[in-house]
N, C-alpha and C positions, 0 to 999 in steps of 0.2 A: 672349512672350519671358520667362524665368526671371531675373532681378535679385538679384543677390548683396547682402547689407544692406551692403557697402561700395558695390556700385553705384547704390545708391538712394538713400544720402548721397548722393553726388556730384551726381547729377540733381535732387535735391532742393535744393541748391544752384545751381545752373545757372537752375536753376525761380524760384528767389524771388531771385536773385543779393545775397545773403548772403557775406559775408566768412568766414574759419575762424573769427575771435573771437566774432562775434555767431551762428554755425551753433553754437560750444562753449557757448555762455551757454544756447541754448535746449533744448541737450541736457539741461541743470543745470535749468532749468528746469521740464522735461517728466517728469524723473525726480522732481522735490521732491513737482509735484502729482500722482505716480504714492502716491508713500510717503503723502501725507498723507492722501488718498481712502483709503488701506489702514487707516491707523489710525483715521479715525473711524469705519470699516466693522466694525473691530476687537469683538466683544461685550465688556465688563468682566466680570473674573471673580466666583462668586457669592459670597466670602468678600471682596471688596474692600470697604471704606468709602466709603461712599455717600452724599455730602452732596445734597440739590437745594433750587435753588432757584427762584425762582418773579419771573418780569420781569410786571408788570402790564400792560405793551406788547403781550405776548406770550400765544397764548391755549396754549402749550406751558410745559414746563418745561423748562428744561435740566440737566444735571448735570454737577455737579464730582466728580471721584475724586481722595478724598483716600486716599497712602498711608499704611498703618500706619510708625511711627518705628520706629529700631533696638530702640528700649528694649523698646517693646510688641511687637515680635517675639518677642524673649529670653524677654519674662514667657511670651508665649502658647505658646513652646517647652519651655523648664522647664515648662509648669503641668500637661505632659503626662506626667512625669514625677513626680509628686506620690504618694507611697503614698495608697492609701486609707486609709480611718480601720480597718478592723481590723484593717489592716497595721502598726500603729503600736506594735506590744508591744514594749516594752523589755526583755530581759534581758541583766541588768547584766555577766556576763562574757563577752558579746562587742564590747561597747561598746568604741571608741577609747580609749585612753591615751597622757595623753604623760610617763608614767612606767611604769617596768618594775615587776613581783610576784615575787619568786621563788615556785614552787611549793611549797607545802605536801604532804611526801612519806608522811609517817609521824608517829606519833600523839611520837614520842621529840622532833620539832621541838615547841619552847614558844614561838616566836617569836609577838609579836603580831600583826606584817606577815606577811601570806601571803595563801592561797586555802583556801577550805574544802576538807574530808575528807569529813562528814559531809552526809546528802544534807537538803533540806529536810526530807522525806518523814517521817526519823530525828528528826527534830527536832520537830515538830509531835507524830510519837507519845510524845515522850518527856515531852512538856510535859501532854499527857492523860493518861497515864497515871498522871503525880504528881498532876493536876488537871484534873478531866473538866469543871471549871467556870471556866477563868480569867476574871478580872474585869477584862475589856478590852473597849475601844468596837468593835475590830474583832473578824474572827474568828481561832483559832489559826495558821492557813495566811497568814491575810496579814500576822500579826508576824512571821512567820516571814520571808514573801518578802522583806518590807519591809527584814532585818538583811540578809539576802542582797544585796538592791538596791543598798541604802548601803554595805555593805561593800566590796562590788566595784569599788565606785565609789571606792572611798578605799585600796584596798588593806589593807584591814583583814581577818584571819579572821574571816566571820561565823558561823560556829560555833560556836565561841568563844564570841566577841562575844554571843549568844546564849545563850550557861552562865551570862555572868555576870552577866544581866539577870535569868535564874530564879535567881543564888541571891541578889543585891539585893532582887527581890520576893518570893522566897518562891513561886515559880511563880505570880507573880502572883496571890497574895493578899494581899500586902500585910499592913497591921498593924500598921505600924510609924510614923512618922512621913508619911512619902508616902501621900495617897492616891491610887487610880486614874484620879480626876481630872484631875492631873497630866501622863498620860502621860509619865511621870519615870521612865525604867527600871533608873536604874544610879546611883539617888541623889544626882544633881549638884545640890549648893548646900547638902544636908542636912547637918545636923553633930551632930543627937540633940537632946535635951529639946526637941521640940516645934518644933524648925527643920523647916517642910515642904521647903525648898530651890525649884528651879526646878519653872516651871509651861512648859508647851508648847502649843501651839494643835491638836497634832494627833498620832497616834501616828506618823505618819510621819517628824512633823518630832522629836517624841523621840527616835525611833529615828538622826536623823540627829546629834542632840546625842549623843547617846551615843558613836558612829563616830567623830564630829570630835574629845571629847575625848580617846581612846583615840588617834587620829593627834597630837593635840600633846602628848602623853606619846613617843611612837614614834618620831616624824619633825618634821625643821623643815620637809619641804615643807609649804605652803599647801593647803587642803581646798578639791577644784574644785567647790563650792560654793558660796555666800556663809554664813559663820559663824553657826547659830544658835547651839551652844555658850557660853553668857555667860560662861564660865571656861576657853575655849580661850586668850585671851591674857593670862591670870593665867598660864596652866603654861608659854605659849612665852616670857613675860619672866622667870620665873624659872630658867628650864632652858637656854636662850639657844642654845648650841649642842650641849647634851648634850640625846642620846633616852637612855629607855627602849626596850631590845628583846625583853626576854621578859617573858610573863604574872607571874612569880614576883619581876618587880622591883616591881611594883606593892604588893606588901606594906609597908606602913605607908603608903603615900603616898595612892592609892586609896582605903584603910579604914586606920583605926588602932581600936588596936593593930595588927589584920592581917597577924599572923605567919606564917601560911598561906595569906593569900589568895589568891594566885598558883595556889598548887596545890590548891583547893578547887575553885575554877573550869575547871580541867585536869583533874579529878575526874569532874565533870558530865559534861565535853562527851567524856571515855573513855565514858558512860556512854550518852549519847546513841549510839554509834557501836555500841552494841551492842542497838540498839530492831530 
C-alpha cells in the first residue's frame, strides 16, 4: 500500500502515540539535525581564513573559520583597483580642479592666468637654440615639463612662466648674482650687489616657487600646494585684496626699474611660438 506523507504522519503518531505538540517539537527537531549535518558537511571556501588549533586531548585538530571584517573586505576590494605603477603619469591638464582657467585663445591675451599656446616641444627648441648648453641639474625637457606641471596646477600660463625664467637667467646661464645652484629661476629674494636671494632643494620645487609667487601677484586664491615661495605672504599682506592680472603689470614691481618688463617677456614667449 502507497502512504501519502500526511498518512504516514498520522500512523506514525498512532505508532508512538505522541500528542500533536510533542509530534510538532520533533519535527523541529529532525529538521535542526538535518541542517546542522549539512553544515559541518559543508567544505570552507579556499579564500576563507583559517585559524586551527590544536587540543592536546585530541590526536586531531580542529578548525575555527574566522570571517574576514567589513573593513578588510573593502581594503581587499579597492586593492583591485589600484593603477599600476606605470600607470601613474601625471599630466598636469587633465588633473582635477576646484577652480576654473579661462582659456588662453590668442598670443593678443597678456593675462597671467590662463593655459598655455605654446607647445612644450616649442619651448625646449627655443631654449637650445639660444643655448645648446643650459646649466641645469636636470635636462631641457624636464624644466620645461616641470613649468607645465606646476603651471597647470596653479593656473598659471606656463609658457610664459617659462619666457621669464630665460630672460631672469639669461637662458640659463646665469652670471649674475644667482647661481645655478640655486635652482632660483625668476630671481626671488635677489635685490643686486651680491644678494644671491633664495636657495631651493630642487628644480622642481624652484620651478614651483616661481608658479606660487606669480599666483600671489594674480590671485588671492591659495596655491594647492603647500607654500615653498618664502615671499608668497610678503606680496599677499601687501596686496590684500588687489591682484595683478597681466604680464605688463609686473613692471617695476617684479624687476625695477622694469619699464618693459611685462612686455620683454611677452617678447620671448611670441618667439618661442614660432620654433
Amino acid at each position: 500500500m502507497v502512504y501519502t506523507s500526511r498518512q504516514m504522519t498520522l500512523n506514525e503518531k498512532n505508532l508512538y502515540g505522541v500528542n500533536d505538540l510533542e509530534f510538532s517539537q520533533a519535527k523541529k527537531f529532525f529538521a535542526a539535525a538535518v541542517l546542522g549535518a549539512f553544515a559541518i558537511s559543508f567544505p570552507l571556501t579556499a579564500d576563507a581564513q583559517v585559524k586551527r588549533i590544536h587540543d592536546p586531548k585530541l590526536e586531531t585538530k580542529s578548525v575555527e573559520r574566522k570571517l574576514p571584517t567589513l573593513r578588510e573586505r573593502v581594503a581587499e576590494t579597492m586593492s583591485k583597483f589600484k593603477p599600476a605603477e606605470d600607470e601613474k603619469n601625471f599630466y598636469a591638464f587633465d588633473s582635477a580642479q576646484n577652480f576654473s582657467v579661462p582659456t588662453t585663445l590668442s598670443t593678443a591675451d597678456t593675462s597671467i592666468i590662463g593655459t598655455p599656446i605654446a607647445t612644450q616641444q616649442q619651448c625646449v627648441k627655443y631654449l637650445l637654440r639660444n643655448n645648446p648648453h643650459p646649466n641645469l641639474k636636470v635636462s631641457a625637457e624636464e624644466i620645461v615639463a616641470y613649468y607645465y606641471e606646476e603651471g597647470a596646477r596653479e593656473g598659471i600660463r606656463p609658457d610664459v612662466a617659462f619666457a621669464q625664467a630665460l630672460k631672469e637667467t639669461g637662458f640659463f646661464r646665469y652670471g649674475g648674482d644667482v647661481i645655478p645652484e640655486q635652482n632660483n629661476y625668476c630671481g626671488l629674494g635677489t635685490t643686486g650687489g651680491g644678494v644671491k636671494g633664495e636657495f631651493f632643494a630642487t628644480p622642481q620645487l624652484g620651478v614651483r616657487a616661481h608658479i606660487q609667487h606669480l599666483l600671489a601677484y594674480s590671485s588671492t586664491r591659495r596655491p594647492t600646494m603647500p607654500v615653498v615661495d618664502p615671499r608668497y605672504g610678503l606680496v599677499r599682506q601687501a596686496y590684500g585684496s588687489r591682484t595683478l592680472g597681466k604680464w605688463q603689470d609686473l613692471n617695476g614691481r617684479w624687476a625695477v626699474p622694469g619699464r618693459y618688463y611685462g612686455q620683454e617677456i611677452l617678447s620671448m614667449f611670441k618667439d618661442i611660438l614660432i620654433q
